[in-house]
N, C-alpha and C positions, 0 to 999 in steps of 0.2 A: 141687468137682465131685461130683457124686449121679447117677450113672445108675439110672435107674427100671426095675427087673426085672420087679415085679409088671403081671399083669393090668387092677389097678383100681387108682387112687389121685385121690383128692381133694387141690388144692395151693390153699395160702393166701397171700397176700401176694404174686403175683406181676403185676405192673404190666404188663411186657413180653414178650413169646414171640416168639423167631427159628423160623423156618419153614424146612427146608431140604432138598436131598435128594444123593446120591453127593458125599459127602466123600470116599472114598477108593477109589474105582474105576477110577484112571486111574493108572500108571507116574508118580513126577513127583508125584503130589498136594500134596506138601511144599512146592513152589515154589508152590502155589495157597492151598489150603485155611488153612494157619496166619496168614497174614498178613491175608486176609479176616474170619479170626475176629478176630485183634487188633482189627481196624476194629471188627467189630460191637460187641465187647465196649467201647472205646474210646468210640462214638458215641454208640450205644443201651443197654448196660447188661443185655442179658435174663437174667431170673433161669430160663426155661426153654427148653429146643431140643427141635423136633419135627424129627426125622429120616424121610425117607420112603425110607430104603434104599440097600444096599453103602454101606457103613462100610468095606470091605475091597475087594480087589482080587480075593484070590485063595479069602479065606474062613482063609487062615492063623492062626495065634495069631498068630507076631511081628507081624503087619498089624493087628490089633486094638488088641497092646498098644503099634504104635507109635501109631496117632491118639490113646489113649487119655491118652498121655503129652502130647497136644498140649492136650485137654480138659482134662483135670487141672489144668492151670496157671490156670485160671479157676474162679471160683465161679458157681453154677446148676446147674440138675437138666437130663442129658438124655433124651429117649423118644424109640425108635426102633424102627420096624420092618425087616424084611429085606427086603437086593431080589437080583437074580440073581447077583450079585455075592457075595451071603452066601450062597450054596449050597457046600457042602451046610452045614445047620443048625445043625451041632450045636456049633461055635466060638462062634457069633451066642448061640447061646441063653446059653451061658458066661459072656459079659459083659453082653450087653444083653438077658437075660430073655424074657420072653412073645412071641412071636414076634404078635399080637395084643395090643393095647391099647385103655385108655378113662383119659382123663387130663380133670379134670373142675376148671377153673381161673376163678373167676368163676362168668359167666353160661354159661362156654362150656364144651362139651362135646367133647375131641376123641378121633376113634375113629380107632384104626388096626388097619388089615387086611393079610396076608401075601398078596401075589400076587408074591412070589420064583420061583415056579416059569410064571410069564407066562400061569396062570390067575387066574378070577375063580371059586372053588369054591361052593356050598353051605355049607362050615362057614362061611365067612366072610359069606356072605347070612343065614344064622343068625346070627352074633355083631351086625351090622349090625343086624339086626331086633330084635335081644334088646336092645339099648343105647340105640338112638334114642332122640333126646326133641331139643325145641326148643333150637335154637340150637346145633346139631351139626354137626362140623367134620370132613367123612372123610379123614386121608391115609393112601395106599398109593403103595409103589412105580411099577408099571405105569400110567401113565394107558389111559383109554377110547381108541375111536377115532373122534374129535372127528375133523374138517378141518386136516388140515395133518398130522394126529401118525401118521397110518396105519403110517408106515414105522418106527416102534419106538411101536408098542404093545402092549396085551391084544390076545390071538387075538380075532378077531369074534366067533364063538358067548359067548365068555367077555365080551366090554365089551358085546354085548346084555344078557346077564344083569345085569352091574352095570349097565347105566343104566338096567333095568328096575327094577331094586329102589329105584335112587336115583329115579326116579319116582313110586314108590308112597309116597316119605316125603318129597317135593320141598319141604312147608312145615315139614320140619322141621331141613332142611338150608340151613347158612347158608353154605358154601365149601367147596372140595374140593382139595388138593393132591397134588402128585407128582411123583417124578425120573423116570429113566431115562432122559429125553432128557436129554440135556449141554447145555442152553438157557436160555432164558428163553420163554417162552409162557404166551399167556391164551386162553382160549376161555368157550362159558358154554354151560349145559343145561339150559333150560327155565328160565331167567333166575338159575341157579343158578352160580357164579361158580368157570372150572376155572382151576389155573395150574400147571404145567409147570414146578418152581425147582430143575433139576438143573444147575446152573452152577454149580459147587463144582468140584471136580476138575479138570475139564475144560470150556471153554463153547464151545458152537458159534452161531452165527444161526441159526433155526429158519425157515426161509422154502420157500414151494413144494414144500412133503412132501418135505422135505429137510435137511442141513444145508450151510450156505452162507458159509465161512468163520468167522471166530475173531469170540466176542460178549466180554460182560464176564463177571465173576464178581458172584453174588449170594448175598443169605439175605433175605427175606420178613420182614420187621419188624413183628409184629403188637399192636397196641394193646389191650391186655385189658380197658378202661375203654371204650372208642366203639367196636370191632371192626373199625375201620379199619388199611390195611396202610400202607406203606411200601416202598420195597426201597432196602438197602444195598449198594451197589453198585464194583467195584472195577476199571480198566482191565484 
């Protein structure tokens, strides 16, 4: 196991990338989370994980260092940003580094941005614009407020902003991921492809701007070779 602290990093050799978001934001996660990764690891094999936020519950160290012990036991690099869940910052930043990332695998370019505090700021429309190029892959915590997600998203003023920006660089964006619902969800903007893969923890059904009893647990299977996904999936 490698967690990737830095900012920028260029990775070689890697075939597969699991996609995912809130591993460990929910009381309980250990009845979920660990046995999901076995699968993944088992099925798929991914040399790297993109995290879109809370890793922790409470933002504690011993919360850190227990998922951490669960990652460990596997080989692969993981990148992740914060979600509200990692507030305050300054644990998150201890173990899992730049609170902002660009992880750059292949063809693919993926950008991660901190919207832990359920804003869409400026620095982060800045790092976006500073990084873009084709074939870039946004995940943050927070998703927009698409249809259906209103009830846990970015503030309005704040998901205008970012879908304004992801408009102005729409051809150079190839998917966009994010937790903080406890779900499974797909949506799409401007035929730009959103998904919603905070089913780790916790899962709910995501139906009628709502959650609507118990879903499954997922991680986002992503194919580094054709940019086709997958989902690994667990009762």
């Amino acid at each position: 196991m490698y967690i990737i602290r830095e900012q920028y990093i260029k990775l070689e050799g890697v075939d597969t990338i699991a996609i995912l978001a809130d591993p460990g934001c929910r009381a309980g996660w250990e009845k979920n989370f660990p046995p999901l990764l076995a699968k993944v690891m088992r099925e798929h094999e991914p040399c790297l994980f993109i995290v879109a936020g809370d890793m922790a519950l409470n933002a504690l160290d011993a919360e850190y260092r227990a998922i951490i012990r669960h990652i460990d036991a596997y080989p692969g690099a993981w990148a992740a940003v914060p979600g509200d869940h990692d507030r305050p910052l300054k644990v998150f930043k201890k173990y899992f580094g730049a609170t902002r990332k660009v992880i750059d695998v292949g063809p693919w370019r993926f950008i991660g941005i901190n919207t832990a505090n359920r804003m869409f700021l400026r620095r982060e429309r800045e790092w976006i614009d500073e990084h873009i190029r084709p074939n870039s892959i946004i995940f943050s915590h927070l998703p927009p407020e698409a249809e259906g997600w209103t009830f846990h998203s970015l503030w309005p003023r704040s998901s205008d902003h970012f879908l304004e920006t992801v408009k102005r660089h729409r051809k150079k964006v190839h998917s966009m991921y994010f937790g903080h619902i406890h779900g499974y969800s797909e949506r799409e903007y401007l035929g730009i492809p959103m998904t919603v893969t905070g089913a780790v923890a916790e899962s709910l059904i995501v139906k009628d701007n709502a959650y609507r009893g118990k879903g499954f647990f997922e991680m986002v299977i992503f194919d580094v070779k054709t940019g086709r996904t997958r989902l690994c999936k667990m009762p």
